[in-house]
PDB file of N, CA, C, O and CB in Angstrom:
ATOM      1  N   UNK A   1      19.428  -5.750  13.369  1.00  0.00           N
ATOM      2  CA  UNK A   1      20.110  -4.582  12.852  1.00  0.00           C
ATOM      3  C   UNK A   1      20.572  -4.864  11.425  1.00  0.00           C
ATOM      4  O   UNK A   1      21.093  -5.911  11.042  1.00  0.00           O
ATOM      5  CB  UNK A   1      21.302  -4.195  13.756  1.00  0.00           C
ATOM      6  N   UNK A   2      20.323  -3.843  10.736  1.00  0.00           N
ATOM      7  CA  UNK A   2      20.888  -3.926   9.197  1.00  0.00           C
ATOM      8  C   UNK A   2      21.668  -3.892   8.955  1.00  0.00           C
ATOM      9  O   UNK A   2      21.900  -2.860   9.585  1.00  0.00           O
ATOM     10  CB  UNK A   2      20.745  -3.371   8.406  1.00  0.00           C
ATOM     11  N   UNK A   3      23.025  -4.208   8.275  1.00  0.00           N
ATOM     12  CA  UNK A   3      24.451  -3.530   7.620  1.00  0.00           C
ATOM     13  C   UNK A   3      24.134  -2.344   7.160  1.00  0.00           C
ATOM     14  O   UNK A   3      23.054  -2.010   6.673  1.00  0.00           O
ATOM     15  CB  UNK A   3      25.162  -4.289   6.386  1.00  0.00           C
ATOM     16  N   UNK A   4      25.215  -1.611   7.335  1.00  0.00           N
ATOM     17  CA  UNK A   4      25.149  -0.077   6.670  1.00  0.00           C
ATOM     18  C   UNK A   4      24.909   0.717   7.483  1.00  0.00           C
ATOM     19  O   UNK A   4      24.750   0.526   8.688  1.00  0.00           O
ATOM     20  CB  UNK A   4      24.206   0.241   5.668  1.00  0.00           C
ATOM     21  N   UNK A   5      24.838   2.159   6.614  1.00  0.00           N
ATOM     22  CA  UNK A   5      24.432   3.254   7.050  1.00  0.00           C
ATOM     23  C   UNK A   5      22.755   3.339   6.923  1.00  0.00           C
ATOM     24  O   UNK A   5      22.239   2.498   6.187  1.00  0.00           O
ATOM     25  CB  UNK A   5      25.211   4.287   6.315  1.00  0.00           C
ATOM     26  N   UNK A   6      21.769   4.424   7.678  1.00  0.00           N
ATOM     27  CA  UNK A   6      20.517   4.438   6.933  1.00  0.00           C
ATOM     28  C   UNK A   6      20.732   5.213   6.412  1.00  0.00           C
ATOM     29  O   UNK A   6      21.483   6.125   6.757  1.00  0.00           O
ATOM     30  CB  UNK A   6      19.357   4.500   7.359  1.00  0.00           C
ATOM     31  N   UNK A   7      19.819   5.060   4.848  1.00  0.00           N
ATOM     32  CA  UNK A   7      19.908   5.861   3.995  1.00  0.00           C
ATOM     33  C   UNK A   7      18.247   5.887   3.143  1.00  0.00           C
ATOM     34  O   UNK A   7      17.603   4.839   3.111  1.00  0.00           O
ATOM     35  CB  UNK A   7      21.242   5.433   3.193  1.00  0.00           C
ATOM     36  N   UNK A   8      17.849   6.793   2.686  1.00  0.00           N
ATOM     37  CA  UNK A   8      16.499   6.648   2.146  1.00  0.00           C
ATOM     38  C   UNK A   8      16.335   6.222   0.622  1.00  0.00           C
ATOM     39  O   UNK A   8      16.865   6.932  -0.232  1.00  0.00           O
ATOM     40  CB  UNK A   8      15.827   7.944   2.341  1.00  0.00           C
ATOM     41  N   UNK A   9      15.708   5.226   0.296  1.00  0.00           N
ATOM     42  CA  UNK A   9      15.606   5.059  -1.176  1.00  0.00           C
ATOM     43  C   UNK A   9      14.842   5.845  -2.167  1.00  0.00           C
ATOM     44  O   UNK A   9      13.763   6.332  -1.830  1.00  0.00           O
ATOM     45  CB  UNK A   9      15.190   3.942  -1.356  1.00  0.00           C
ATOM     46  N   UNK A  10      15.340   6.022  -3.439  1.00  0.00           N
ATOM     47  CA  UNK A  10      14.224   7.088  -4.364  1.00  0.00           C
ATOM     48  C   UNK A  10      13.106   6.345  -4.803  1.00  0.00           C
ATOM     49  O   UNK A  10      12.145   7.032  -5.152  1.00  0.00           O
ATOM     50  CB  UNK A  10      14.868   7.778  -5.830  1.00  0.00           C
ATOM     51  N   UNK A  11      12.924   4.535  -4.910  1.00  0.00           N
ATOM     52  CA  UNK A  11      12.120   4.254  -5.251  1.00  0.00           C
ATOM     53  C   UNK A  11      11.124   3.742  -4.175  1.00  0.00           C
ATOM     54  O   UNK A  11      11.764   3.808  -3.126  1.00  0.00           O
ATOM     55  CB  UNK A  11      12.478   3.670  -6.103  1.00  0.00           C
ATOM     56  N   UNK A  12      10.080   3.341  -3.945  1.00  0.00           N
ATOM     57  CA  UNK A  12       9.372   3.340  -3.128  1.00  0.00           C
ATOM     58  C   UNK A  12       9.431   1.730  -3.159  1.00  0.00           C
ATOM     59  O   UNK A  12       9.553   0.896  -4.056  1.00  0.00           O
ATOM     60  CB  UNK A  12       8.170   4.195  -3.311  1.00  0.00           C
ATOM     61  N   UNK A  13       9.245   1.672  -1.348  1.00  0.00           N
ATOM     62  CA  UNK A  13       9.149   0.396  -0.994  1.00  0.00           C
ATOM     63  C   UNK A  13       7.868   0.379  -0.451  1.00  0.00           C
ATOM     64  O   UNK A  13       7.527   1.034   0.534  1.00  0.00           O
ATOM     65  CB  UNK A  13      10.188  -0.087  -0.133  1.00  0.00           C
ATOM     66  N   UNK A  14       6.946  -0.594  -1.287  1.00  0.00           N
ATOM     67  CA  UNK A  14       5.433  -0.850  -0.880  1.00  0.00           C
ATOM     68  C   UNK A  14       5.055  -2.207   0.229  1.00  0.00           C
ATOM     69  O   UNK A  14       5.337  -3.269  -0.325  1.00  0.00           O
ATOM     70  CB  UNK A  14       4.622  -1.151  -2.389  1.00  0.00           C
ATOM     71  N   UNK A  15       4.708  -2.327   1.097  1.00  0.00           N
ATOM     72  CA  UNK A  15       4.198  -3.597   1.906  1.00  0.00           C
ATOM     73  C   UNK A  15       2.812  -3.906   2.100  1.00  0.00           C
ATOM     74  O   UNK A  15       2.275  -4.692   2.880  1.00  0.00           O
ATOM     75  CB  UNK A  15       4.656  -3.555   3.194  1.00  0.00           C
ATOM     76  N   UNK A  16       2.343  -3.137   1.241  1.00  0.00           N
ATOM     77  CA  UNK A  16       0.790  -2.919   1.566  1.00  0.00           C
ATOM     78  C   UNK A  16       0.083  -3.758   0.561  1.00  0.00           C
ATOM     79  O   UNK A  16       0.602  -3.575  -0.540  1.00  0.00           O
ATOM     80  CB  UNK A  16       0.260  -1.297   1.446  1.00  0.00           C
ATOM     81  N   UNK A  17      -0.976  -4.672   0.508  1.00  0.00           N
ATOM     82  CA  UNK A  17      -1.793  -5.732  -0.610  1.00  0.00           C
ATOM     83  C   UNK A  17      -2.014  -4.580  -1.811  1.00  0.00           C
ATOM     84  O   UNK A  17      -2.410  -3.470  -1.452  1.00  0.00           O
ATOM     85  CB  UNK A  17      -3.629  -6.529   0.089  1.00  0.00           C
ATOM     86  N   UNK A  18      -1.723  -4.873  -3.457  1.00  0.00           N
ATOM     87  CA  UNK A  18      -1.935  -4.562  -4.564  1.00  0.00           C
ATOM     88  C   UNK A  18      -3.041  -3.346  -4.164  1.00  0.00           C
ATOM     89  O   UNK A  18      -3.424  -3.427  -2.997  1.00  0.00           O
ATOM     90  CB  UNK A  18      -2.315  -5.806  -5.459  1.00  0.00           C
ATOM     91  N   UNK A  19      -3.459  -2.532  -4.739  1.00  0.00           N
ATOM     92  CA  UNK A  19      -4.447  -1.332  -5.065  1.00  0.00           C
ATOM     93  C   UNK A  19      -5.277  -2.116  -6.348  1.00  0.00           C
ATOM     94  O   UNK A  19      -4.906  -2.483  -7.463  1.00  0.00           O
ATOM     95  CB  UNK A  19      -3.513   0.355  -5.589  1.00  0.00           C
ATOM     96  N   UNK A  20      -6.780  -2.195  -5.517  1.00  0.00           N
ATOM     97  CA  UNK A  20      -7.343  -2.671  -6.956  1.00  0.00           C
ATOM     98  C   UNK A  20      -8.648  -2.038  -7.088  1.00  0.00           C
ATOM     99  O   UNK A  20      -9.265  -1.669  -6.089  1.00  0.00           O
ATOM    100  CB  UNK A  20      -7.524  -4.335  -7.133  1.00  0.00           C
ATOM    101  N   UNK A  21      -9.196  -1.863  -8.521  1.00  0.00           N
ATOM    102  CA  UNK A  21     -10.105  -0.465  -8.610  1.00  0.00           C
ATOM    103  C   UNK A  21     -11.774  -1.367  -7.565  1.00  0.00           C
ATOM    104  O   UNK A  21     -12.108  -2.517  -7.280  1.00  0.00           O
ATOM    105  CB  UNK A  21     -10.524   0.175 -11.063  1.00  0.00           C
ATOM    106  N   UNK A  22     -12.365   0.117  -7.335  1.00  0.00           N
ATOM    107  CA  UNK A  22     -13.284  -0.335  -6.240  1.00  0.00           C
ATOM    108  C   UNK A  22     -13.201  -0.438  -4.640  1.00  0.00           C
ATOM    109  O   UNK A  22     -14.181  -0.574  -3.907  1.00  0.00           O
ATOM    110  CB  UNK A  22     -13.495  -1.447  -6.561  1.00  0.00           C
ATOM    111  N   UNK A  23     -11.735  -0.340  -4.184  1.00  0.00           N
ATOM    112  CA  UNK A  23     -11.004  -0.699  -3.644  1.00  0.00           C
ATOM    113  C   UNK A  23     -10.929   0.697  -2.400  1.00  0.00           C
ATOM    114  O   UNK A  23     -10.463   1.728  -2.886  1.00  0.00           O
ATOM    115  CB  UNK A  23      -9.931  -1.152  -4.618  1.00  0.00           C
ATOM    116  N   UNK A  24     -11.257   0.770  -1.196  1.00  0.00           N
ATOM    117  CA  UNK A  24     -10.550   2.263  -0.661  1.00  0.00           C
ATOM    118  C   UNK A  24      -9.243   2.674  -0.923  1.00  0.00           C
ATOM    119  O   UNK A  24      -8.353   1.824  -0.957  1.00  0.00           O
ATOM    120  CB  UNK A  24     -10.499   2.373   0.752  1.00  0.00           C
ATOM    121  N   UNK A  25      -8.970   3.979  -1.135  1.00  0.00           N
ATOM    122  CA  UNK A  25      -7.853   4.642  -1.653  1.00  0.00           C
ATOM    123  C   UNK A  25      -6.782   4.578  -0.259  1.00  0.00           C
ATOM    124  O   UNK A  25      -7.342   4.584   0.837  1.00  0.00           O
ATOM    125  CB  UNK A  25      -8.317   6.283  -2.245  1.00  0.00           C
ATOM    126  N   UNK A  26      -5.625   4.532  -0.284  1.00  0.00           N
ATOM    127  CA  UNK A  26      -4.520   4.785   0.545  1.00  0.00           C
ATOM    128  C   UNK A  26      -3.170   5.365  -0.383  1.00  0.00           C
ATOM    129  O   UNK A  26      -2.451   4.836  -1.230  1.00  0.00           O
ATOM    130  CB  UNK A  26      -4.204   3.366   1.344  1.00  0.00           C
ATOM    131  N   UNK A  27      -3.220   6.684   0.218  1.00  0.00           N
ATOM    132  CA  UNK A  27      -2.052   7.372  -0.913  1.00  0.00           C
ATOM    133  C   UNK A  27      -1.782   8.322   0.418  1.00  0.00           C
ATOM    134  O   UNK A  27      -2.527   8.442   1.391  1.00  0.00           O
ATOM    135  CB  UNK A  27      -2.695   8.334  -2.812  1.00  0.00           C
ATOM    136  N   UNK A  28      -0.166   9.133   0.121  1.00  0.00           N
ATOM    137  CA  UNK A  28      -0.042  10.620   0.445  1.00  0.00           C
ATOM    138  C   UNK A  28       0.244  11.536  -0.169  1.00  0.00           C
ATOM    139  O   UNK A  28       0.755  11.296  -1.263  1.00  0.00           O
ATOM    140  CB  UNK A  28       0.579  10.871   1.141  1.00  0.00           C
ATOM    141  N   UNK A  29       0.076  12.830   0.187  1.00  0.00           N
ATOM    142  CA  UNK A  29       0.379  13.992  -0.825  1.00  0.00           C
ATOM    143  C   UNK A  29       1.238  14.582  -0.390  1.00  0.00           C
ATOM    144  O   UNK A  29       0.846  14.998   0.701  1.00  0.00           O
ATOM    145  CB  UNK A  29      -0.557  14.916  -1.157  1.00  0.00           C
ATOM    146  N   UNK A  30       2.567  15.009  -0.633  1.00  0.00           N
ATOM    147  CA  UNK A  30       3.776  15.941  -0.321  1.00  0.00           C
ATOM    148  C   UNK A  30       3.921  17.025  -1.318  1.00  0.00           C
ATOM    149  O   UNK A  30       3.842  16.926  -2.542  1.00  0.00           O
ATOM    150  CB  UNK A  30       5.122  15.156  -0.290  1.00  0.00           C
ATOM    151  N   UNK A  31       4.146  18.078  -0.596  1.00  0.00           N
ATOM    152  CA  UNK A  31       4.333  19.286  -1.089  1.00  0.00           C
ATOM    153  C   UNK A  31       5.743  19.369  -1.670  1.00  0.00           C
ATOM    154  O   UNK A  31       6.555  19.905  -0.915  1.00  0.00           O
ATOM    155  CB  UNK A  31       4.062  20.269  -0.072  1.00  0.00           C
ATOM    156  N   UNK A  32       6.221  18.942  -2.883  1.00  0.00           N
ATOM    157  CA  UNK A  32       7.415  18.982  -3.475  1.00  0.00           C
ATOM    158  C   UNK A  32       6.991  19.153  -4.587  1.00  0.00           C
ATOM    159  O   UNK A  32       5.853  18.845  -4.941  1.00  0.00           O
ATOM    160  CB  UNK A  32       8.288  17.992  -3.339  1.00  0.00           C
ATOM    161  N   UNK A  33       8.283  19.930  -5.651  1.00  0.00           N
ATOM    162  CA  UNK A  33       8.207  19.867  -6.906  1.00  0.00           C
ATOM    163  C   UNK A  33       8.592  18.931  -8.307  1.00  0.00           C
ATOM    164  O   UNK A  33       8.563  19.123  -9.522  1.00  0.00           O
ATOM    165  CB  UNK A  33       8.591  20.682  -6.918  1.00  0.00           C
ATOM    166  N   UNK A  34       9.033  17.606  -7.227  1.00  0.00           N
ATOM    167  CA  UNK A  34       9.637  16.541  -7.912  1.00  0.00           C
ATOM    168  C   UNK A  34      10.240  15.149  -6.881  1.00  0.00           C
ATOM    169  O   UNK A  34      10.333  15.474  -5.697  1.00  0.00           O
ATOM    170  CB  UNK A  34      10.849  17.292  -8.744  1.00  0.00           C
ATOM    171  N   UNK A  35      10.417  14.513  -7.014  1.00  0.00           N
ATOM    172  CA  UNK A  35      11.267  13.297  -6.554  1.00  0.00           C
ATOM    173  C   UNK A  35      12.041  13.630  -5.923  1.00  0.00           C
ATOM    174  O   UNK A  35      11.761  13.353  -4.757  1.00  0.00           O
ATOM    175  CB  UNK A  35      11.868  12.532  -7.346  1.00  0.00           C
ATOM    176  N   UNK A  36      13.253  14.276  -6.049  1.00  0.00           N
ATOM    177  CA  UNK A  36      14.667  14.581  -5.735  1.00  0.00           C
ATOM    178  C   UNK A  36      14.277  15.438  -4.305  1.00  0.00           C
ATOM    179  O   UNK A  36      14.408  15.216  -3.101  1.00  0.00           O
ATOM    180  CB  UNK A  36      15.584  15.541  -7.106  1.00  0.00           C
ATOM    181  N   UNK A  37      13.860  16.273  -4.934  1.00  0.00           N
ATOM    182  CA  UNK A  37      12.785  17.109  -3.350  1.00  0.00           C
ATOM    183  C   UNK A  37      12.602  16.589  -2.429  1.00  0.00           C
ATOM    184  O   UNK A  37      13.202  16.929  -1.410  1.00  0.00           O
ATOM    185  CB  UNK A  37      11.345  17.456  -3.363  1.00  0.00           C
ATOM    186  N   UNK A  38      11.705  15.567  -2.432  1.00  0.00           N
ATOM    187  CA  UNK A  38      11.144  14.935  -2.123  1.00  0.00           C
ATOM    188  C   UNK A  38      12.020  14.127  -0.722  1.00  0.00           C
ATOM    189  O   UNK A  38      11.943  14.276   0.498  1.00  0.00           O
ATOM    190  CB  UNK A  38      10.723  14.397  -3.291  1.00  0.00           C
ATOM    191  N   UNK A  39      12.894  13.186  -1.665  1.00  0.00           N
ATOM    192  CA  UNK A  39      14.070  12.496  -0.926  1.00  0.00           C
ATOM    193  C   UNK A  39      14.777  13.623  -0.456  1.00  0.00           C
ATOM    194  O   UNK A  39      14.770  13.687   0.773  1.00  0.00           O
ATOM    195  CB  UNK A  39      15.030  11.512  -1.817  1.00  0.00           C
ATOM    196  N   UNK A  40      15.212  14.274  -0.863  1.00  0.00           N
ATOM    197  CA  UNK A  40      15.963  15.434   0.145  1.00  0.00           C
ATOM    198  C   UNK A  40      14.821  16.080   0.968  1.00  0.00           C
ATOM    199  O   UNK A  40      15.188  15.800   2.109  1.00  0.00           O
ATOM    200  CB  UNK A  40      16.831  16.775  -0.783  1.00  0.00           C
ATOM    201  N   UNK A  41      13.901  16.629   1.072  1.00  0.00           N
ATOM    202  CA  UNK A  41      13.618  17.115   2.042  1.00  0.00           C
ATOM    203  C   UNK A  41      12.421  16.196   3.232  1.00  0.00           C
ATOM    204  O   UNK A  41      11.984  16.500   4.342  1.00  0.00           O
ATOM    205  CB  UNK A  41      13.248  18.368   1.459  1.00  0.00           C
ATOM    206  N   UNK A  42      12.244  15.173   2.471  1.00  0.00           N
ATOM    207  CA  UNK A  42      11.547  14.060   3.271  1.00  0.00           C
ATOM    208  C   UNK A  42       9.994  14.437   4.084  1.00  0.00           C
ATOM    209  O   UNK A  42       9.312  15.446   3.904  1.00  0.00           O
ATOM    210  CB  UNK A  42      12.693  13.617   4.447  1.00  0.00           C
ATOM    211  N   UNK A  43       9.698  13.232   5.053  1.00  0.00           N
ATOM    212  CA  UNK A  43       8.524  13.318   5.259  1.00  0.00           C
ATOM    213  C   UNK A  43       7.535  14.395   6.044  1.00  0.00           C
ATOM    214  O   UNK A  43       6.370  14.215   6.400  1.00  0.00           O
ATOM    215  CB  UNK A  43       8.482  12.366   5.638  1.00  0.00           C
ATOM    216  N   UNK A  44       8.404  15.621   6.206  1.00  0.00           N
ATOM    217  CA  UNK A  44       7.865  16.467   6.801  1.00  0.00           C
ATOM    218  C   UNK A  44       7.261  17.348   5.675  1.00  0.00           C
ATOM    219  O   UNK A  44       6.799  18.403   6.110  1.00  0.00           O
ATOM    220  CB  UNK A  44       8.746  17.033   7.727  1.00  0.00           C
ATOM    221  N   UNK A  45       7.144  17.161   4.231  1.00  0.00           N
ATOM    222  CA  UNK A  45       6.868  17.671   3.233  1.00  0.00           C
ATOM    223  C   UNK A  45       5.200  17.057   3.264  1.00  0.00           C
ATOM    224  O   UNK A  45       4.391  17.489   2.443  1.00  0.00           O
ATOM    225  CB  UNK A  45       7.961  17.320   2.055  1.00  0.00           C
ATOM    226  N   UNK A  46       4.883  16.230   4.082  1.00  0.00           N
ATOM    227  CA  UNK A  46       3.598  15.541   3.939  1.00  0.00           C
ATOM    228  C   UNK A  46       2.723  16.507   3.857  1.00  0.00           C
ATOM    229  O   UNK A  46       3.109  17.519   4.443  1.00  0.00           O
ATOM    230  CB  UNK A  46       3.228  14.615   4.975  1.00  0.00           C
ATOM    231  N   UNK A  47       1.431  16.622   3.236  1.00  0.00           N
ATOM    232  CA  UNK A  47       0.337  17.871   3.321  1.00  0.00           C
ATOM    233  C   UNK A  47      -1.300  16.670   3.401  1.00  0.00           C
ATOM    234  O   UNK A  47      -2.469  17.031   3.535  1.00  0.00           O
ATOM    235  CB  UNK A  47       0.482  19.260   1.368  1.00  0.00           C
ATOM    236  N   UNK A  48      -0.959  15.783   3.314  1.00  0.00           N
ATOM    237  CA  UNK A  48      -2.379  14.810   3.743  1.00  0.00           C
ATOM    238  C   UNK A  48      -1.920  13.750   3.081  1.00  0.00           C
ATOM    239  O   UNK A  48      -1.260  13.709   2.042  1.00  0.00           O
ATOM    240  CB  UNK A  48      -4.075  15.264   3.208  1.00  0.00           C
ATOM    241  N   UNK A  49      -2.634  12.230   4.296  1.00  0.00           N
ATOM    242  CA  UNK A  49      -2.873  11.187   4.459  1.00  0.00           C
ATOM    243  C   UNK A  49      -4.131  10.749   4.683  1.00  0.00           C
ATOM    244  O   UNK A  49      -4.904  11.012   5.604  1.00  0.00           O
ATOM    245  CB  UNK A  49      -2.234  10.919   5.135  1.00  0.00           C
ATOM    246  N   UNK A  50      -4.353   9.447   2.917  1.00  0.00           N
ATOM    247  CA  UNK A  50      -5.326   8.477   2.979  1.00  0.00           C
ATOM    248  C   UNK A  50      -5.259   7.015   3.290  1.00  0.00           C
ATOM    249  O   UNK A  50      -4.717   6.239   2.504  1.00  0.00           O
ATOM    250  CB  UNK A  50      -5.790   8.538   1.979  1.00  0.00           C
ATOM    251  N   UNK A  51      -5.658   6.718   4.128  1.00  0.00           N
ATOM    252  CA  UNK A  51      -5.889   5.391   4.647  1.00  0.00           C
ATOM    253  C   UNK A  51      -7.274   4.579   4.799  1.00  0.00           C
ATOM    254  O   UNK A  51      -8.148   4.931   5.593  1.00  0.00           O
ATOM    255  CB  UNK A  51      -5.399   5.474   5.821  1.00  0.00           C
ATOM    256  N   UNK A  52      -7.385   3.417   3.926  1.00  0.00           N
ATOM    257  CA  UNK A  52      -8.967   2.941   3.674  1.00  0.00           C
ATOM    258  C   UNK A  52      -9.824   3.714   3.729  1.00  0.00           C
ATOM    259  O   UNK A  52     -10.770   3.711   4.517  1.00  0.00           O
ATOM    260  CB  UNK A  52      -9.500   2.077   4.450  1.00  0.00           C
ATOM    261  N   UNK A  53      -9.442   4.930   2.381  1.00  0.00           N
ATOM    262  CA  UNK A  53     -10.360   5.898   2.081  1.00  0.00           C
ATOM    263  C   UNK A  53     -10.345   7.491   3.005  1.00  0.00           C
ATOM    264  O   UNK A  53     -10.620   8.647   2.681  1.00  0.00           O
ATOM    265  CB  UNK A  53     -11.689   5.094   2.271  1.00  0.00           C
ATOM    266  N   UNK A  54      -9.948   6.939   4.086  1.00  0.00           N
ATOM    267  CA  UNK A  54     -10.874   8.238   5.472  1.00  0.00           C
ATOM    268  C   UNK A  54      -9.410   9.345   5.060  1.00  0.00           C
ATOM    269  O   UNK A  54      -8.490   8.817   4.435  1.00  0.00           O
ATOM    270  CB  UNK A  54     -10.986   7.418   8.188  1.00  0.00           C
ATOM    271  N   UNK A  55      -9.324  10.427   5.340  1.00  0.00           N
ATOM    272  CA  UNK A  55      -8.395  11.151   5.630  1.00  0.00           C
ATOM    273  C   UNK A  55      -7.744  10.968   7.078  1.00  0.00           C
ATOM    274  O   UNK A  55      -8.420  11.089   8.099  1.00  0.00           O
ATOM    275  CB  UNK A  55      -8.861  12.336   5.386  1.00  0.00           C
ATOM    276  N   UNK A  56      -6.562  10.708   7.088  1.00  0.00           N
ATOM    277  CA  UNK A  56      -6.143  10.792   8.487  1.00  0.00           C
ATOM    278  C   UNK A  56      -5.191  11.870   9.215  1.00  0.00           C
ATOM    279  O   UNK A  56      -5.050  12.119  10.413  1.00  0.00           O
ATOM    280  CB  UNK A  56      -5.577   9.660   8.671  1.00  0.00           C
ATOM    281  N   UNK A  57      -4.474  12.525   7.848  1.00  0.00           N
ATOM    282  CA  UNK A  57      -3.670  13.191   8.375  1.00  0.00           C
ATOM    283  C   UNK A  57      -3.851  14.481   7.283  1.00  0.00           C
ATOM    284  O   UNK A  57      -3.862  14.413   6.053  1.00  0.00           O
ATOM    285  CB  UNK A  57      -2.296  12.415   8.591  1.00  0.00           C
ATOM    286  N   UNK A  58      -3.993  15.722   8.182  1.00  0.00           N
ATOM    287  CA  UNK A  58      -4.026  17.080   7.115  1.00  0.00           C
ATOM    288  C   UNK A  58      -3.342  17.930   7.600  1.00  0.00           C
ATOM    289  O   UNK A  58      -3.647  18.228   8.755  1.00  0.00           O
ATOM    290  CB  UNK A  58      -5.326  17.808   6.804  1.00  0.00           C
ATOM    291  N   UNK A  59      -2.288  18.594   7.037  1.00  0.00           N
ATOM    292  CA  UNK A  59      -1.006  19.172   7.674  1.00  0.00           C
ATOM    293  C   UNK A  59      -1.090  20.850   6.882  1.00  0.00           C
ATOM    294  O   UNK A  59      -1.342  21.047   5.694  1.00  0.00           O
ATOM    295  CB  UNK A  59       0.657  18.034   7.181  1.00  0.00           C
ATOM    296  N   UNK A  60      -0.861  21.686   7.708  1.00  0.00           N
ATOM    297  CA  UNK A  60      -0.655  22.652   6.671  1.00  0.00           C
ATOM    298  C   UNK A  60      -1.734  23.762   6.738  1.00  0.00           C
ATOM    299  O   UNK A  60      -1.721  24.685   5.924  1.00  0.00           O
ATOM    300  CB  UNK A  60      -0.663  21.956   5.305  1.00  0.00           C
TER     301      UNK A  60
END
C-alpha cells in the first residue's frame, strides 16, 4: 500500500521499453481538448488503443 491519497498525475508515467523508429506503434487517443481535460475527465475519454501496432480498443 502507498502513503497518501490516490491521486492522478498530469505527467505521464511510462513502464514500457523506449519507442524506437521501425518499431510497432503503442499509443492512445482521447477525446479531449487539452491536458487538464484530460486529467479531469480521465480514461473514459479513450476513443482507440494501439498495442504492437494492432488496434485493440475502438470506443465510440
Amino acid at each position: 500500500t502507498l502513503p497518501g491519497p490516490a491521486s492522478f498525475s498530469p505527467v505521464p508515467l511510462v513502464l514500457l521499453p523506449a519507442l524506437a523508429a521501425g518499431k510497432p506503434a503503442r499509443f492512445a487517443v482521447f477525446d479531449v481538448p487539452d491536458r487538464a481535460a484530460l486529467v479531469r475527465e480521465g480514461a473514459s475519454t479513450c476513443v482507440a488503443t494501439v498495442v504492437g501496432g494492432r488496434l485493440v480498443y475502438r470506443g465510440r
